[in-house]
C-alpha positions in Angstrom: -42.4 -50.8 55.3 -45.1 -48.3 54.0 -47.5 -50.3 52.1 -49.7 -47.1 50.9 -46.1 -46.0 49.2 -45.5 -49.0 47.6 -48.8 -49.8 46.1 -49.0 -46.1 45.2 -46.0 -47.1 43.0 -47.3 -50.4 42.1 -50.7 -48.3 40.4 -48.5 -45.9 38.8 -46.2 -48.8 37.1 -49.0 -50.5 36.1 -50.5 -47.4 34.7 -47.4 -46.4 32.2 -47.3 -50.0 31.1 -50.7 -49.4 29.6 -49.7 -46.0 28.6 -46.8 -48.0 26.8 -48.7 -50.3 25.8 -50.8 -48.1 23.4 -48.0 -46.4 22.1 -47.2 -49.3 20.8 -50.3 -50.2 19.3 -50.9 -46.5 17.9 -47.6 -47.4 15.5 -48.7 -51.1 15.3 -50.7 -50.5 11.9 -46.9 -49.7 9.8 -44.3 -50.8 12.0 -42.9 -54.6 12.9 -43.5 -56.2 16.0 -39.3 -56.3 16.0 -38.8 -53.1 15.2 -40.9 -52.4 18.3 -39.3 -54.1 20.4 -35.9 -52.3 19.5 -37.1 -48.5 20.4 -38.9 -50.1 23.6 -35.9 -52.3 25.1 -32.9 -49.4 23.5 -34.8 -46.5 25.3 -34.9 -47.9 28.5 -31.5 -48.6 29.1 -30.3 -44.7 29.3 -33.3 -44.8 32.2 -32.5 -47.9 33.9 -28.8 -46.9 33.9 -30.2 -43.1 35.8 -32.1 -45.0 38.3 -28.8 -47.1 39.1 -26.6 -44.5 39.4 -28.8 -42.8 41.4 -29.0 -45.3 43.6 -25.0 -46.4 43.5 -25.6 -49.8 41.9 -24.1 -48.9 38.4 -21.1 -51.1 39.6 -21.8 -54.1 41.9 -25.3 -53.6 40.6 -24.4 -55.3 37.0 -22.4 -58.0 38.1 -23.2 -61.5 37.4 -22.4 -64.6 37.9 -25.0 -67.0 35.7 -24.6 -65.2 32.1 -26.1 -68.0 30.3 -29.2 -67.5 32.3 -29.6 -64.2 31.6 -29.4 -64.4 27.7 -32.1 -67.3 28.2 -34.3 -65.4 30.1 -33.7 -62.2 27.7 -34.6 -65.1 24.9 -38.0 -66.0 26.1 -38.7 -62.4 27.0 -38.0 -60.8 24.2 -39.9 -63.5 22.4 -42.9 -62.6 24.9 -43.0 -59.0 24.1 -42.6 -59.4 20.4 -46.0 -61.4 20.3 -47.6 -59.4 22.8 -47.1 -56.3 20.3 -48.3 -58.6 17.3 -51.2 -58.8 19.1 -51.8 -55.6 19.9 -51.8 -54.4 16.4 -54.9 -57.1 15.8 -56.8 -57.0 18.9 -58.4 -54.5 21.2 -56.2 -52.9 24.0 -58.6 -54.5 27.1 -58.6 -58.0 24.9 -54.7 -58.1 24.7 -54.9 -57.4 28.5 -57.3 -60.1 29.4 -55.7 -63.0 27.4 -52.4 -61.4 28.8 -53.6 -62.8 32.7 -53.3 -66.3 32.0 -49.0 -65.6 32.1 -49.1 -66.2 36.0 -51.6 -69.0 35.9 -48.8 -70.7 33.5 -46.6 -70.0 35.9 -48.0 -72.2 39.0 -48.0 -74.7 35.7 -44.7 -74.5 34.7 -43.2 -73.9 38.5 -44.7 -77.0 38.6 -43.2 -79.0 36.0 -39.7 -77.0 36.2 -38.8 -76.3 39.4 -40.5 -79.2 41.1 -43.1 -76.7 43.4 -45.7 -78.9 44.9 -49.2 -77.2 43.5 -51.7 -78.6 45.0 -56.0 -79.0 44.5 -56.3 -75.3 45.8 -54.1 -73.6 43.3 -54.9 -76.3 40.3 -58.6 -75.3 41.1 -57.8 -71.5 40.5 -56.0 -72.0 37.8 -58.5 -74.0 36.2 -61.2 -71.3 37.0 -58.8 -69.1 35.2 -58.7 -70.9 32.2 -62.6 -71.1 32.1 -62.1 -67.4 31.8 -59.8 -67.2 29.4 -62.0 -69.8 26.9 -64.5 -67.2 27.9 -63.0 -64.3 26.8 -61.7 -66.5 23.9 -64.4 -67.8 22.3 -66.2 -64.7 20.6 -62.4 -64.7 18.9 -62.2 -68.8 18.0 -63.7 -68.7 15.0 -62.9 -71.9 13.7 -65.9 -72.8 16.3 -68.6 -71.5 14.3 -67.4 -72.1 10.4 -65.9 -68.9 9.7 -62.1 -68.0 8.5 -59.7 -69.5 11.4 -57.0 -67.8 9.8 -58.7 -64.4 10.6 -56.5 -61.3 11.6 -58.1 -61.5 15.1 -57.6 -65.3 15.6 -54.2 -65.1 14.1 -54.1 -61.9 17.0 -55.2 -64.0 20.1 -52.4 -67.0 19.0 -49.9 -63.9 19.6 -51.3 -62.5 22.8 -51.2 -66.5 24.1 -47.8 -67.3 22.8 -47.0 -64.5 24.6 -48.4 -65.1 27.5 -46.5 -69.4 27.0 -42.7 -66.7 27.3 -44.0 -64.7 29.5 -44.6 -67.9 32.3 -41.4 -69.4 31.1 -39.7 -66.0 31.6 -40.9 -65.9 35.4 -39.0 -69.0 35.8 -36.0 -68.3 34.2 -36.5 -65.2 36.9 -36.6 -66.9 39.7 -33.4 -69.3 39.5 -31.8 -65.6 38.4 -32.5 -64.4 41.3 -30.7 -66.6 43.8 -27.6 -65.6 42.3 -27.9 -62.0 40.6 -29.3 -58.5 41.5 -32.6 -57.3 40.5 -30.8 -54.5 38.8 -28.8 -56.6 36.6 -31.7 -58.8 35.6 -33.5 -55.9 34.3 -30.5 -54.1 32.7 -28.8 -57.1 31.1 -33.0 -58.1 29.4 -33.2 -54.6 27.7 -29.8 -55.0 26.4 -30.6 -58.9 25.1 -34.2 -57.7 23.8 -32.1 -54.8 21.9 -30.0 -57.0 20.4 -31.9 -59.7 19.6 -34.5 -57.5 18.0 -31.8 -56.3 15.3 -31.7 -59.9 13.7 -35.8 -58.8 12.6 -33.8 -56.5 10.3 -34.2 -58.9 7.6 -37.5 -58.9 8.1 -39.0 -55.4 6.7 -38.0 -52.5 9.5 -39.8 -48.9 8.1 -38.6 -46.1 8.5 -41.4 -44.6 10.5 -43.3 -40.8 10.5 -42.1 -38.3 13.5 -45.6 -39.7 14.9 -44.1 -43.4 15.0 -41.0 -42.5 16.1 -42.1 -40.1 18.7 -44.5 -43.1 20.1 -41.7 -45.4 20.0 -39.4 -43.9 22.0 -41.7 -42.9 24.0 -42.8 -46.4 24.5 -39.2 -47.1 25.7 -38.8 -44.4 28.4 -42.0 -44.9 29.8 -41.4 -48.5 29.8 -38.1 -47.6 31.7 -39.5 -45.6 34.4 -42.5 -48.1 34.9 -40.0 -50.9 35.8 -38.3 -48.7 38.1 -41.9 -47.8 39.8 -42.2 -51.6 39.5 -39.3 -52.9 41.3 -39.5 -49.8 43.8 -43.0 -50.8 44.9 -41.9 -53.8 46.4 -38.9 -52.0 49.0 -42.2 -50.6 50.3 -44.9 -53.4 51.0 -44.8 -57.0 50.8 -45.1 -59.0 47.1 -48.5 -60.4 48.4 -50.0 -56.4 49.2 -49.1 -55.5 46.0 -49.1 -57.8 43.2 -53.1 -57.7 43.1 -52.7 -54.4 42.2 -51.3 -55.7 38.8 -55.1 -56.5 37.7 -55.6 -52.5 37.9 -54.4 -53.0 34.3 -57.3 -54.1 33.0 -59.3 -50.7 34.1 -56.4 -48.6 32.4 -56.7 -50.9 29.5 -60.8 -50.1 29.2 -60.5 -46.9 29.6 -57.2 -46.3 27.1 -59.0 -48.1 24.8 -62.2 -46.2 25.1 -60.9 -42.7 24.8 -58.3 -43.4 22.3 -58.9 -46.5 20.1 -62.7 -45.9 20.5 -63.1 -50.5 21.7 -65.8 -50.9 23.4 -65.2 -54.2 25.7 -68.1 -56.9 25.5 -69.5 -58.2 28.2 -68.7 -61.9 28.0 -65.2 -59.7 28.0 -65.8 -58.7 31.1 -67.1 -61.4 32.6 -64.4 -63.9 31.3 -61.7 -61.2 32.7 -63.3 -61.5 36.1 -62.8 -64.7 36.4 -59.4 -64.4 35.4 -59.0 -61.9 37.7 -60.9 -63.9 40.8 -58.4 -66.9 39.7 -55.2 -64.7 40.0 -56.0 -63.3 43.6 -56.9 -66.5 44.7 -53.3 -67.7 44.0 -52.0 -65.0 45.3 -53.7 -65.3 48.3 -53.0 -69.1 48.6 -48.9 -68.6 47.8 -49.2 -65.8 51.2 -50.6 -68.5 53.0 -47.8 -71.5 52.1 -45.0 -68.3 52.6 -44.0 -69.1 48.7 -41.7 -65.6 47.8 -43.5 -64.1 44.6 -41.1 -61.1 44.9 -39.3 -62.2 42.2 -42.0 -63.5 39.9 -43.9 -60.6 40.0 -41.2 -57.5 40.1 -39.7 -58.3 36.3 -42.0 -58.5 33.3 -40.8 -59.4 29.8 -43.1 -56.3 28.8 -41.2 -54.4 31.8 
């Protein structure tokens, strides 16, 4: 293994998500959440279909043997990313981010609770300090706290961002019984082609016909989505799950300065403190899971936003 390669990958996946992650939110203001997720899932595929045929997977590569699972994990993902770009058409790009990290502290949860992991004090206790900074970097947004409209476009923006973070935790799991039977390469092909379809039936729904801007963005979105799951599932042929899956909180820095230069946010600082205990939280858990030998490979190589 050459861990320098793959967390070199790692940072540059985690880079284009943010990168794709403000496309979308540059077209959030006119076009639908659904129609969205259409250019970004569609777009992909042509990519994801390059990188297997480069590697000679486009045959065995796609086969599988639990369909049913992969239209529910498709389900829950697509259902993930549609709120996550809700949200990010009502919050700031390092908020969206933030909120975003409690999806792997729902996952010890819901491991938990679904597939019968024993979690115990250690792990609880990080994800409880996580929560803390969630509420944290919650609270300025809660405003249903201090009297004020709780139907507010921002509170209405960080229900989204957690609903998407509930599918993105229930999408890991879905992952990891995928994974016992299927390739890697078909569980990210066969998502981008549920999340495509599935996006279709927001038709009804008001789809625009967007600018050459929007459009450009969109697919844009999509390729650079593609090519970011490819660095993603890459990175981890080259170093272990546990050297690089802290690497994922690099995200928030990307997000900070993306949102800076482009959107003009300027985080707060119980922001920032909130998101560092979110972040302290998560590499706890990680840490912990290298210690007990759990296999986060799976859980952390396939993002409903990837």
């Amino acid at each position: 293994m050459t861990p320098f390669r793959g967390i070199a990958l790692k940072l540059m996946s985690v880079f284009l998500f943010a990168i794709m992650a403000s496309c979308i939110k540059a077209a959030a203001s006119h076009v639908p959440a659904g129609q969205a997720v259409f250019f970004r899932s569609f777009f992909a595929m042509p990519v994801i279909l390059l990188w297997l045929a480069q590697r000679g997977d486009l045959r065995t590569g796609l086969q599988v043997q639990n369909p049913m699972g992969h239209f529910w994990r498709g389900f829950v993902g697509t259902a993930a990313m549609a709120l996550g770009f809700a949200g990010l058409g009502l919050l700031p790009l390092p908020e969206v981010t933030a909120i975003g990290y409690v999806a792997p502290l729902l996952t010890v949860v819901f491991a938990a609770m679904f597939l019968g992991e024993q979690v115990r004090l250690f792990r609880m206790s990080a994800v409880g300090l996580g929560m803390v900074g969630v509420m944290i970097v919650l609270y300025p947004r809660l405003t249903i706290f201090d009297g004020a409209d709780p139907y507010s476009m921002a509170t209405l923006g960080v229900m989204f961002v957690l609903g998407s973070a509930v599918f993105r935790a229930l999408a890991q799991i879905h992952i990891r019984k995928l994974v016992q039977t299927d390739q890697t390469s078909a569980i990210v092909f066969y998502f981008s082609l549920t999340a495509t379809l599935l996006s279709l039936l927001t038709l009804p729904l008001g789809w625009v016909i967007p600018t050459w801007q929007e459009a450009a963005l969109l697919v844009t979105a999509g390729i650079v989505g593609g090519v970011a799951q490819i660095f993603l599932t890459t990175a981890y042929r080259f170093a272990p799950a546990s050297v690089v899956a802290p690497f994922d909180y690099a995200s928030i820095i990307f997000a900070i300065v993306i949102g800076y230069t482009v959107f003009g946010e300027v985080p707060t600082l119980v922001m920032l403190c909130g998101t560092s205990l979110i972040v302290l939280a998560g590499i706890l858990i990680i840490w912990r899971e290298r210690q007990l030998g759990l296999a986060r490979g799976a859980r952390q190589t396939l993002t409903p936003q990837g």
